[in-house]
DRENDO-1510 file (C-alpha; in Angstrom, 1 decimal, always signed):
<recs>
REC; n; res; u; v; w
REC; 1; UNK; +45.8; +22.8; -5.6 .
REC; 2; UNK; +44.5; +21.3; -8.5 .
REC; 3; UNK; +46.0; +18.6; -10.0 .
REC; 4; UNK; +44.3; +17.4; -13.2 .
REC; 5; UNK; +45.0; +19.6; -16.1 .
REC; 6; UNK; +42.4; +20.7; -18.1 .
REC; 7; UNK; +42.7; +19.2; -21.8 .
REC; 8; UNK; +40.4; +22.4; -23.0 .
REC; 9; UNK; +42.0; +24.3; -25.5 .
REC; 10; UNK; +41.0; +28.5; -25.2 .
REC; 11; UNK; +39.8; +29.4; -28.4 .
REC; 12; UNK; +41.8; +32.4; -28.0 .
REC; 13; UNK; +45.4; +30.5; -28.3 .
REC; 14; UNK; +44.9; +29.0; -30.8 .
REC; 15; UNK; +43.5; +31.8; -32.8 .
REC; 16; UNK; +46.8; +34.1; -31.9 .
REC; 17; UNK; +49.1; +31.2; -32.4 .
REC; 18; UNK; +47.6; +30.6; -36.1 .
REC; 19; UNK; +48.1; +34.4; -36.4 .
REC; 20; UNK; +51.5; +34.6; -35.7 .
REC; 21; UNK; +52.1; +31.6; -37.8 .
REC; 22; UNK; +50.5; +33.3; -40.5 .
REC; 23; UNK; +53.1; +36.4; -39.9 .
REC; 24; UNK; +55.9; +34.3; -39.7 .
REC; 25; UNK; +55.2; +32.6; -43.0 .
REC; 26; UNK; +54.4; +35.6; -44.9 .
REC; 27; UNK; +57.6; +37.4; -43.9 .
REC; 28; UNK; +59.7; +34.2; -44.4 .
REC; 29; UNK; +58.6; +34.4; -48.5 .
REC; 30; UNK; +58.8; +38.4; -48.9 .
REC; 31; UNK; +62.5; +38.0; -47.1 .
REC; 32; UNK; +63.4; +35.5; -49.4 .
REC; 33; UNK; +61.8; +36.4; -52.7 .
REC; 34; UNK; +61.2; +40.4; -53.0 .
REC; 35; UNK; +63.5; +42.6; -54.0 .
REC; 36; UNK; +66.0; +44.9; -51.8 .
REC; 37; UNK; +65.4; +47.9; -53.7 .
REC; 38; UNK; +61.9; +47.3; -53.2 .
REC; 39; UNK; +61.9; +45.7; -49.2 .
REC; 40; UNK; +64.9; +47.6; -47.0 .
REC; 41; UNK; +65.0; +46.6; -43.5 .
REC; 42; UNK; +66.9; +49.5; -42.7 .
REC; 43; UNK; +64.5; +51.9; -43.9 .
REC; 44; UNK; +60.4; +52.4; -42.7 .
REC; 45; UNK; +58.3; +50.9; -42.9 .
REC; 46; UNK; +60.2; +48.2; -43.4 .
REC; 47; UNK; +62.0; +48.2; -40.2 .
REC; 48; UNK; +59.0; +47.9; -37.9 .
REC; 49; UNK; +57.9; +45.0; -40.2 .
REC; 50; UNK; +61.7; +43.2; -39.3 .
REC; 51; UNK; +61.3; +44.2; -35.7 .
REC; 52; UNK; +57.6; +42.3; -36.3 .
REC; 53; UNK; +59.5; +39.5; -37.6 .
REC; 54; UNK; +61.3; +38.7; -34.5 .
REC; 55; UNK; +58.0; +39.1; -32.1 .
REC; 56; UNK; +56.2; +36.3; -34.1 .
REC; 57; UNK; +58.6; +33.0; -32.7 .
REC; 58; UNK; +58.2; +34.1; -29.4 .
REC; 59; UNK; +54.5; +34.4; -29.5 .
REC; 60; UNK; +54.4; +31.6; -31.3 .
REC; 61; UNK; +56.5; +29.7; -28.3 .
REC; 62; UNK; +54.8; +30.9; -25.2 .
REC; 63; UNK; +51.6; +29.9; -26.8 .
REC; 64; UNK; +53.3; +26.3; -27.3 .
REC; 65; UNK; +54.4; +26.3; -23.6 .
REC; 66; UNK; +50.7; +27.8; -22.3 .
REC; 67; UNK; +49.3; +24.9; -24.1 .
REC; 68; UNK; +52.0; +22.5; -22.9 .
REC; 69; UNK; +51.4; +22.7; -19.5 .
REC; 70; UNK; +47.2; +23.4; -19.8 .
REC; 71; UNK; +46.6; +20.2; -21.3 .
REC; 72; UNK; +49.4; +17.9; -19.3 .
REC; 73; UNK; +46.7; +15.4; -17.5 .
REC; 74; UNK; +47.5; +14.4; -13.8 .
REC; 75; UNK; +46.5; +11.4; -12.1 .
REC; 76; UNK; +45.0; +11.7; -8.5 .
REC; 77; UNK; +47.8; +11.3; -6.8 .
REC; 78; UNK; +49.5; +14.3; -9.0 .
REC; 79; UNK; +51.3; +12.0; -11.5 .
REC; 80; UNK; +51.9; +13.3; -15.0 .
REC; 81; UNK; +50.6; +10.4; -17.2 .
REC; 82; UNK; +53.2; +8.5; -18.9 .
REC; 83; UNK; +51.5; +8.0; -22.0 .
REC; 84; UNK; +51.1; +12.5; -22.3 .
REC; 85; UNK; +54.8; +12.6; -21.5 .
REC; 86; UNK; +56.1; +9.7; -24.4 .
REC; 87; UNK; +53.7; +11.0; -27.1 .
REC; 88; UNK; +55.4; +14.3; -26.6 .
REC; 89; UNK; +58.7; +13.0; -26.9 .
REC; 90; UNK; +58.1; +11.0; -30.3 .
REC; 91; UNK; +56.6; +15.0; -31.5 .
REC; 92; UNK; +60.1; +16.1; -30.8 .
REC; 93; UNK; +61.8; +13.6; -32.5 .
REC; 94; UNK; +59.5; +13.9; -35.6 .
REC; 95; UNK; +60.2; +17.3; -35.6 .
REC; 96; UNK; +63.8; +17.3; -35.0 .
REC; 97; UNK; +63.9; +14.6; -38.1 .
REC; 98; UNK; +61.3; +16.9; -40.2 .
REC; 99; UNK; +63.5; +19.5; -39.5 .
REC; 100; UNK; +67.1; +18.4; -40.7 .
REC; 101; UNK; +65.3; +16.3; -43.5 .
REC; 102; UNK; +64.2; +19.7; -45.1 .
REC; 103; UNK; +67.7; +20.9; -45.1 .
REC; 104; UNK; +69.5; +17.7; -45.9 .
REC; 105; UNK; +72.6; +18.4; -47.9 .
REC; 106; UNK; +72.9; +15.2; -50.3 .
REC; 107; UNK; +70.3; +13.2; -52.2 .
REC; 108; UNK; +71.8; +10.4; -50.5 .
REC; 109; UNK; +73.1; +9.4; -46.9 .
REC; 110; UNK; +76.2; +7.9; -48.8 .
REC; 111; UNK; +77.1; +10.8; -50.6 .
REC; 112; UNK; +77.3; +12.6; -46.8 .
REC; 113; UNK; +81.7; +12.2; -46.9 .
REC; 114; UNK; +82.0; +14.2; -50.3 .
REC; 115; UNK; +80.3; +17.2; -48.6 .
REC; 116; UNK; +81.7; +20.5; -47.9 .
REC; 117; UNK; +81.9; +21.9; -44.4 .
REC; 118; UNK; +80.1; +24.8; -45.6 .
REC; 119; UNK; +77.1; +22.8; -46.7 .
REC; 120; UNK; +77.6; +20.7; -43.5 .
REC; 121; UNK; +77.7; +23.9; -41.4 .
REC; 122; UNK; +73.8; +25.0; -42.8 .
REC; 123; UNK; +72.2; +21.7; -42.3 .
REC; 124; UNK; +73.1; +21.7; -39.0 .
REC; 125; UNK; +71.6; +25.1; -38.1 .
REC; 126; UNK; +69.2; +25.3; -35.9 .
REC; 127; UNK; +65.9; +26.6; -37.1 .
REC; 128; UNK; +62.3; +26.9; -35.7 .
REC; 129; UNK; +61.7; +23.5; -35.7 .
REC; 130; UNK; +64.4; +21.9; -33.8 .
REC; 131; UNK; +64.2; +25.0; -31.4 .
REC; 132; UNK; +60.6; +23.9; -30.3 .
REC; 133; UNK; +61.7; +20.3; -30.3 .
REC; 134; UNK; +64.3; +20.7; -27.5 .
REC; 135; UNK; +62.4; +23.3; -25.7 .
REC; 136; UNK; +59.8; +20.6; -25.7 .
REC; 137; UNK; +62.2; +18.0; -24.6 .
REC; 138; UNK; +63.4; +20.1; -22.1 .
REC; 139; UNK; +60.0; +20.5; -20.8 .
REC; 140; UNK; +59.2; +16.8; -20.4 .
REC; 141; UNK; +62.3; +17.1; -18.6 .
REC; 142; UNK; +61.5; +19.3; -16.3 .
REC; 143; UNK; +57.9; +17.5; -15.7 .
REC; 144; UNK; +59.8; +14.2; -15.0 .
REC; 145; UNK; +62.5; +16.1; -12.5 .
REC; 146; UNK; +59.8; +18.1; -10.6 .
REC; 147; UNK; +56.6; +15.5; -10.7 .
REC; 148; UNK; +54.4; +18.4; -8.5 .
REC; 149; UNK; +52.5; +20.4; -9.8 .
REC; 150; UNK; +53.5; +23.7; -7.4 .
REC; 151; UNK; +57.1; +21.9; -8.2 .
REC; 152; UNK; +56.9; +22.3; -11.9 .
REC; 153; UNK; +55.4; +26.0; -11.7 .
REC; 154; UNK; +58.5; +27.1; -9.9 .
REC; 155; UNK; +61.0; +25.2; -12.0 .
REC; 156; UNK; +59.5; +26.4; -15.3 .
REC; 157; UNK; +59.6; +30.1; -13.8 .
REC; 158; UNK; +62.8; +29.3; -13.0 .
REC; 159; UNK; +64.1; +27.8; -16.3 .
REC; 160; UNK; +62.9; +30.5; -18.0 .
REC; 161; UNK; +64.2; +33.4; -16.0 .
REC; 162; UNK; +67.8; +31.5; -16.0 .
REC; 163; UNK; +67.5; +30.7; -19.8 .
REC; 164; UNK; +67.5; +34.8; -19.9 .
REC; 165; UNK; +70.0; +35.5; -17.6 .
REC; 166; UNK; +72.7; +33.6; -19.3 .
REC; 167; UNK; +72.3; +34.3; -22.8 .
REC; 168; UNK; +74.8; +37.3; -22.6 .
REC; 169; UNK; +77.0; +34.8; -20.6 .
REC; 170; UNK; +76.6; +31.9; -23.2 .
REC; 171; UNK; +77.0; +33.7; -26.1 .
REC; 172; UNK; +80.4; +35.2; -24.9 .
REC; 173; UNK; +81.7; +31.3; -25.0 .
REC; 174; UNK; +83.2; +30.1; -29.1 .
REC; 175; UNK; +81.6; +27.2; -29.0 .
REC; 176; UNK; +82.5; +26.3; -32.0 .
REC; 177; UNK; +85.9; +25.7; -31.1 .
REC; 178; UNK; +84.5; +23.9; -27.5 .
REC; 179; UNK; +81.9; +21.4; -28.6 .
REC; 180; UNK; +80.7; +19.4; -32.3 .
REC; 181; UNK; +79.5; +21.8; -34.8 .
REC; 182; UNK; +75.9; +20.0; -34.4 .
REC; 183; UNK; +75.8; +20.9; -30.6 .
REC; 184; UNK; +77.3; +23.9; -30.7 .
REC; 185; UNK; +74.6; +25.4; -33.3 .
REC; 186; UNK; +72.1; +24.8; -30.6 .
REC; 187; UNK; +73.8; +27.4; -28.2 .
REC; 188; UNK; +75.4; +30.0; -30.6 .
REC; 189; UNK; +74.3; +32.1; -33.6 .
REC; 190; UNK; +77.9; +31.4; -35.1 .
REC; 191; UNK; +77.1; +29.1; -37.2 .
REC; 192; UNK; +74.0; +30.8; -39.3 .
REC; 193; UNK; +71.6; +29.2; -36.5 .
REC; 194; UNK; +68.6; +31.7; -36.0 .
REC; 195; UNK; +67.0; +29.9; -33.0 .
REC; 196; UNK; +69.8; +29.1; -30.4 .
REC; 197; UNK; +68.4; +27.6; -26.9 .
REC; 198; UNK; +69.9; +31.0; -25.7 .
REC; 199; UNK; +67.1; +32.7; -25.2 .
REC; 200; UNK; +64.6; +31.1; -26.9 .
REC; 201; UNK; +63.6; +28.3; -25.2 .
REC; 202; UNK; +63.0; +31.0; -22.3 .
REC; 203; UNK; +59.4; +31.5; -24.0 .
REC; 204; UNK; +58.5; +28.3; -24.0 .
REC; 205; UNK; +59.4; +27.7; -20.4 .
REC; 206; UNK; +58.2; +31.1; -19.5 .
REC; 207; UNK; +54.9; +30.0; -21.3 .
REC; 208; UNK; +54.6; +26.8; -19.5 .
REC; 209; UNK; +54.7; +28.4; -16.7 .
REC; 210; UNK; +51.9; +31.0; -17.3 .
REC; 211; UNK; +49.9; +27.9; -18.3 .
REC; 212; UNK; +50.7; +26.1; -14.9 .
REC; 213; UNK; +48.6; +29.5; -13.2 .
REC; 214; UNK; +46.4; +29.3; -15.8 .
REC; 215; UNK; +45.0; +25.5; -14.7 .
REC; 216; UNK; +44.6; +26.4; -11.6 .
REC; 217; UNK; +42.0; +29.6; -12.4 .
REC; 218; UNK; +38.5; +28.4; -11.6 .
REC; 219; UNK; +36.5; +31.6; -12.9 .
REC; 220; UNK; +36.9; +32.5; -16.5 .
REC; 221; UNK; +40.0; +31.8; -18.2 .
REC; 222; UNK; +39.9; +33.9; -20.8 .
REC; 223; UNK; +39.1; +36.9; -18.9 .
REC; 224; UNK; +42.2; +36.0; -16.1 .
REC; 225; UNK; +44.6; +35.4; -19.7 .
REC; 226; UNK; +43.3; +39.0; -21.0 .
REC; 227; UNK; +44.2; +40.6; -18.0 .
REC; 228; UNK; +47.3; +38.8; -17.1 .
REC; 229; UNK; +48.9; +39.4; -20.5 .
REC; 230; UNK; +48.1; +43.5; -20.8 .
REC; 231; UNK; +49.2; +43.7; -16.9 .
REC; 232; UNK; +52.5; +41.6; -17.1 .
REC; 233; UNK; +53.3; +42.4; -21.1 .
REC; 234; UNK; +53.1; +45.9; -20.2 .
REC; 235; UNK; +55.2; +45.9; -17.3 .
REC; 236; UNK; +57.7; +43.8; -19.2 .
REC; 237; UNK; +57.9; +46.6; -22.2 .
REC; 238; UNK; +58.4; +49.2; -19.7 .
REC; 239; UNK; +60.7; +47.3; -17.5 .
REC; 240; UNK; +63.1; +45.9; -20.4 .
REC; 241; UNK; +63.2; +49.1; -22.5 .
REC; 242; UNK; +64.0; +51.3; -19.0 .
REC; 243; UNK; +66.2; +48.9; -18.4 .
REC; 244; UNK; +68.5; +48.8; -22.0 .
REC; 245; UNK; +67.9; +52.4; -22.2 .
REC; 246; UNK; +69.8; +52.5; -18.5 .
REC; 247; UNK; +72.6; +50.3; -19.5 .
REC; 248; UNK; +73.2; +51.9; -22.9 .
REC; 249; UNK; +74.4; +48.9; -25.1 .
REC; 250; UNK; +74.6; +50.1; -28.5 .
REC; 251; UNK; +77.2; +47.9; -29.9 .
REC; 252; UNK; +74.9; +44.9; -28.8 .
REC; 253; UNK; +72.1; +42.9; -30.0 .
REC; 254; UNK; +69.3; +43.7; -28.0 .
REC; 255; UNK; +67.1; +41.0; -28.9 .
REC; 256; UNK; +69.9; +38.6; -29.4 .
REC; 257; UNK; +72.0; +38.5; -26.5 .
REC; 258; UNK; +70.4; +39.9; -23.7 .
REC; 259; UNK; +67.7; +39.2; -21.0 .
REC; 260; UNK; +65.8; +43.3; -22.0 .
REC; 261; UNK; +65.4; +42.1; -25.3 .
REC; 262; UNK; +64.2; +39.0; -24.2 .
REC; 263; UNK; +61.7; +40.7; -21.5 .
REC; 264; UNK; +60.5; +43.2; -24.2 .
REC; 265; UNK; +59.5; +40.3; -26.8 .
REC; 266; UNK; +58.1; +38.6; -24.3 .
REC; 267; UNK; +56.1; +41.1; -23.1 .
REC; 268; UNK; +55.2; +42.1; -26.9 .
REC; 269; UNK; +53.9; +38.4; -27.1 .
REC; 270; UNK; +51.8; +38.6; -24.3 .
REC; 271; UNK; +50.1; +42.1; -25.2 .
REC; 272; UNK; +49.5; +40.1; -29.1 .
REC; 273; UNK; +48.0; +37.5; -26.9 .
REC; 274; UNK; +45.6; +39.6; -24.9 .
REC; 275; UNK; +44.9; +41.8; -28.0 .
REC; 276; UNK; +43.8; +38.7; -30.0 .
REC; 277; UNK; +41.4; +37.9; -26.9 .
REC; 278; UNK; +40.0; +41.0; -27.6 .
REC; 279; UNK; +39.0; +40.7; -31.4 .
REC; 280; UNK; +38.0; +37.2; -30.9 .
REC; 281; UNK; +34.2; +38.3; -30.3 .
REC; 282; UNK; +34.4; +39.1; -33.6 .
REC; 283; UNK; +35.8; +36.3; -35.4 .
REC; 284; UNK; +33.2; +33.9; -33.8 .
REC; 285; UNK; +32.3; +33.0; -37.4 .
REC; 286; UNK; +35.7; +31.4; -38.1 .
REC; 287; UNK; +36.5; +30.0; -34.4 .
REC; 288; UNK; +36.4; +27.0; -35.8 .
REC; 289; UNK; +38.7; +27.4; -38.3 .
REC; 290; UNK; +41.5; +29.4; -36.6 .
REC; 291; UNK; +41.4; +26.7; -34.1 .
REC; 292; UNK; +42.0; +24.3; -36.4 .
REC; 293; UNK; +44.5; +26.3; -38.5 .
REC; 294; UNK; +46.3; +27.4; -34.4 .
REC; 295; UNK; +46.2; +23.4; -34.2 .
REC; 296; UNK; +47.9; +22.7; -37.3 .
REC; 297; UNK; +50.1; +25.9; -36.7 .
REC; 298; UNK; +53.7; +23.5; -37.4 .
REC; 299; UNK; +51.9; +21.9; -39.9 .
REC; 300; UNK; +51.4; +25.0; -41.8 .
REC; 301; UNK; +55.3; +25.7; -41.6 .
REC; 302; UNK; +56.7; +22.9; -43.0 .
REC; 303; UNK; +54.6; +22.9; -45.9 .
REC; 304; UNK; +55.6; +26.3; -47.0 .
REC; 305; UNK; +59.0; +25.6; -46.6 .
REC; 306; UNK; +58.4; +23.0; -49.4 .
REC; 307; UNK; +56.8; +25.4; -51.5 .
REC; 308; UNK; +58.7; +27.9; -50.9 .
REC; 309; UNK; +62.4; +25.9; -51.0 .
REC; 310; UNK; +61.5; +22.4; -52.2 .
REC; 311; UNK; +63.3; +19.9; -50.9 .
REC; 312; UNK; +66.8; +18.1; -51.1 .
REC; 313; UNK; +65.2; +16.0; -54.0 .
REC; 314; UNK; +63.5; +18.7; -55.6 .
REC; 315; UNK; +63.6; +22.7; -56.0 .
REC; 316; UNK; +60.9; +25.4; -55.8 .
REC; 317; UNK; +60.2; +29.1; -56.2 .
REC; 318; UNK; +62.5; +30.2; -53.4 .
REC; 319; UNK; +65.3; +28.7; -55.4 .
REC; 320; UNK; +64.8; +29.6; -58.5 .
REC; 321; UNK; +63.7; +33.0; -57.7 .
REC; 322; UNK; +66.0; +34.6; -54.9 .
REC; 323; UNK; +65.3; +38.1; -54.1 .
REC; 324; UNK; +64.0; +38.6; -58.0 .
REC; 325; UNK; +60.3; +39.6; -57.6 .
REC; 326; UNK; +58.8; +43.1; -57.1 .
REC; 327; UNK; +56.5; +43.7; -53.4 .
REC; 328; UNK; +53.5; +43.1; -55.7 .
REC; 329; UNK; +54.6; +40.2; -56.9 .
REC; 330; UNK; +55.8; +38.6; -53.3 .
REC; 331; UNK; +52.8; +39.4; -51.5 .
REC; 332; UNK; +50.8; +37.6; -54.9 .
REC; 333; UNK; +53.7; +34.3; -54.2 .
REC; 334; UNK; +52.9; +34.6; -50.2 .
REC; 335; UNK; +49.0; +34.5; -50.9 .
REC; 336; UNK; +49.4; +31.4; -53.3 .
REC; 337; UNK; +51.7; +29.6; -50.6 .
REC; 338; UNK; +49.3; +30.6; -47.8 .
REC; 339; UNK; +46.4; +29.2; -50.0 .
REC; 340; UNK; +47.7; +26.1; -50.8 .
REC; 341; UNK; +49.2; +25.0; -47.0 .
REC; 342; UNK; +45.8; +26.2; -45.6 .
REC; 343; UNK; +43.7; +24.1; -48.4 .
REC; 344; UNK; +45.8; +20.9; -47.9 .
REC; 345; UNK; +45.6; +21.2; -44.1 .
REC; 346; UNK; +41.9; +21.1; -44.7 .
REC; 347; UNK; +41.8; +18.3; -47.3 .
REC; 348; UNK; +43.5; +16.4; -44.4 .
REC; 349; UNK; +40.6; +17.2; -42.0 .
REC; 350; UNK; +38.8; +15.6; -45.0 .
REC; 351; UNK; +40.2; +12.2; -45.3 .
REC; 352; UNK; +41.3; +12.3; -41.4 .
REC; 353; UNK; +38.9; +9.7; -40.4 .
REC; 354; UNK; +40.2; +7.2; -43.3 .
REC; 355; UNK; +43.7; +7.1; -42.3 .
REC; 356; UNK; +43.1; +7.1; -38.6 .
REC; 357; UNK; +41.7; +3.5; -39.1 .
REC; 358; UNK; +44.4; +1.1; -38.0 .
REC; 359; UNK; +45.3; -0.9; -41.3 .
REC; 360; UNK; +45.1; +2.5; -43.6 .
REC; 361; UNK; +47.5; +4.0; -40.5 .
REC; 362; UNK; +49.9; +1.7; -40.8 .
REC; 363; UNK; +49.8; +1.5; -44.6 .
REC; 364; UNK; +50.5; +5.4; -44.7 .
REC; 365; UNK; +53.2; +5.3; -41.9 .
REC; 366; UNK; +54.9; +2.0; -44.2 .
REC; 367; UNK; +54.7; +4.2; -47.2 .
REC; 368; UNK; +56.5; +7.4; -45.8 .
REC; 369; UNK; +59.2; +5.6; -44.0 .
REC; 370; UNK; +59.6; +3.3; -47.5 .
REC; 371; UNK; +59.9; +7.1; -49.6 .
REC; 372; UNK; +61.9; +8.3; -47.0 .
REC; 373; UNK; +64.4; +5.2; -46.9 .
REC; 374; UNK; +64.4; +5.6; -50.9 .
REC; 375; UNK; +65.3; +9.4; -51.0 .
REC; 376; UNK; +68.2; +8.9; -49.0 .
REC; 377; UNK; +69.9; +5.4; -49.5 .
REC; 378; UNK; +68.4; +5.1; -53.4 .
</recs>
């Protein structure tokens, strides 16, 4: 067995990821800007495009997981190198902090008592960001607990499949009157949170372990990903559909709460992922820049969400504009939003190699913490 990952990136996953990203942003600003009368998720076509809407995360986090465990480097011996494992901790905890930052409910830390529980309650939903933060955590944990490679496979099969298997369980539990509000939002959609660990992080394990088979494939990796994603996302589809269809659960969630709904989005990811392998012969021309864009994917998230919302300091569009524009003019504001997080992503590329430099680093990393520190004690 092998047991050096490769650091090579496929072309391909980035180019879906930055695709699904590109998905999930649009239909974040049409949700929150365009008019009901004019965007009904109860009626078609707008239906399929909010069934859509809950495909993109999980594409979004198997790709995360695929890439997680294709570029973990091993030592000869097998060893996951420490340094691989601590820089991906300090990404969760910048995007745990990026995450509640955004949502902050006070200009100021000391102004945190005089809150309402209601405000409370929203910041400590759990959105995207924190989701792939813990699922990420939970990875490195599962690296550090099972240190072989054929170890890790199994126990990121395993996580996954038992992620899906209790959700219905899980979600039967109040948590909210078990555990702190800030814990509990992690495990239950009670408290407005849209991305519970229950089931999602079961994508992100599921996709770590498709990219633990995926290291070990010593013909061409795109062609084994192609077929392995139409041949296990199809049998997924069928098998989770048959299955709810079998069971007849009509006054459940299908996607929400249990381990069919989870099977048919993640089969519907993997089928997105294959498809995209597909078209990629023709987008040759832009490889490049989807694979920058697929690298930047997170990037690209948390500056729309300023655009779109502002910040705790400052307001935007979002705000001002809730659920008051016409399609036309929603799919104008998405264009602008995608313009401008696309264009600054690329101005970084720009000055990259200035700020990489170790004085100008540490400059910049002085200055955000000092703005940062200023926001919220000033």
């Amino acid at each position: 067995m092998q047991h050096r990952a490769s650091t090579e990136r496929l072309a391909e996953l980035d180019a879906a990821k930055f695709l699904a990203m590109v998905a999930m942003v649009t239909g974040h600003v049409l949700d929150a800007l365009v008019r009901s009368d004019q965007l009904d998720i109860n009626r078609f076509p707008w239906s399929l495009w909010h069934w859509w809407r809950g495909i993109t995360a999980p594409i979004f986090l198997t790709i995360s997981g695929i890439l997680f465990a294709l570029t973990m480097q091993r030592n000869k011996q097998g060893v996951i190198e420490a340094g691989i494992l601590r820089r991906r901790v300090l990404r969760a905890a910048q995007l745990l902090a990026i995450g509640y930052l955004l949502v902050f409910p006070a200009n100021r830390i000391f102004d945190l008592p005089f809150v309402e529980d209601q405000v409370l309650q929203a910041f400590f939903q759990v959105n995207i960001l924190q989701l792939v933060a813990v699922s990420l955590l939970l990875l490195v944990v599962i690296a550090l607990l099972f240190p072989n490679p054929g170890a890790f496979r199994y126990a990121t099969l395993g996580t996954g499949i038992g992620i899906s298997l209790l959700t219905p369980f899980v979600h039967s539990i109040p948590w909210y009157e078990q555990i702190p509000a800030p814990l509990a939002a992690y495990v239950s959609y009670e408290g407005g949170s849209l991305f519970p660990i229950f089931p999602f992080s079961a994508y992100m394990a599921l996709g770590a372990w498709i990219g633990t088979l995926l290291v070990d494939v010593k013909t061409s990796r795109v062609v084994w990903l192609r077929r392995f994603c139409f041949a296990a996302g199809g049998a997924l589809v069928v098998g989770g559909a048959a299955m709810s269809l079998l069971l007849s659960l009509p006054q459940v969630d299908l996607y929400r709460y249990t381990p069919m709904g989870v099977a048919i989005r993640q089969g519907t990811a993997l089928l997105f992922i294959g498809g995209v392998s597909l078209l990629m012969p023709l987008l040759r021309s832009v490889q490049s820049l989807l694979a920058l864009f697929g690298k930047q994917a997170l990037t690209i998230y948390v500056l729309h969400l300023v655009l779109l919302f502002g910040t705790p300091w400052f307001s935007s569009i979002g705000r001002w504009y809730p659920k008051a524009l016409s399609l036309e003019e929603g799919i104008a504001a998405a264009g602008v939003i995608l313009g401008i997080t696309l264009g600054s992503v690329l101005a970084y590329q720009w000055i990259r190699p200035l700020l990489v430099r170790p004085p100008v680093l540490r400059l910049v990393r002085i200055g955000v913490a000092g703005a940062i520190a200023y926001l919220l004690l000033a």
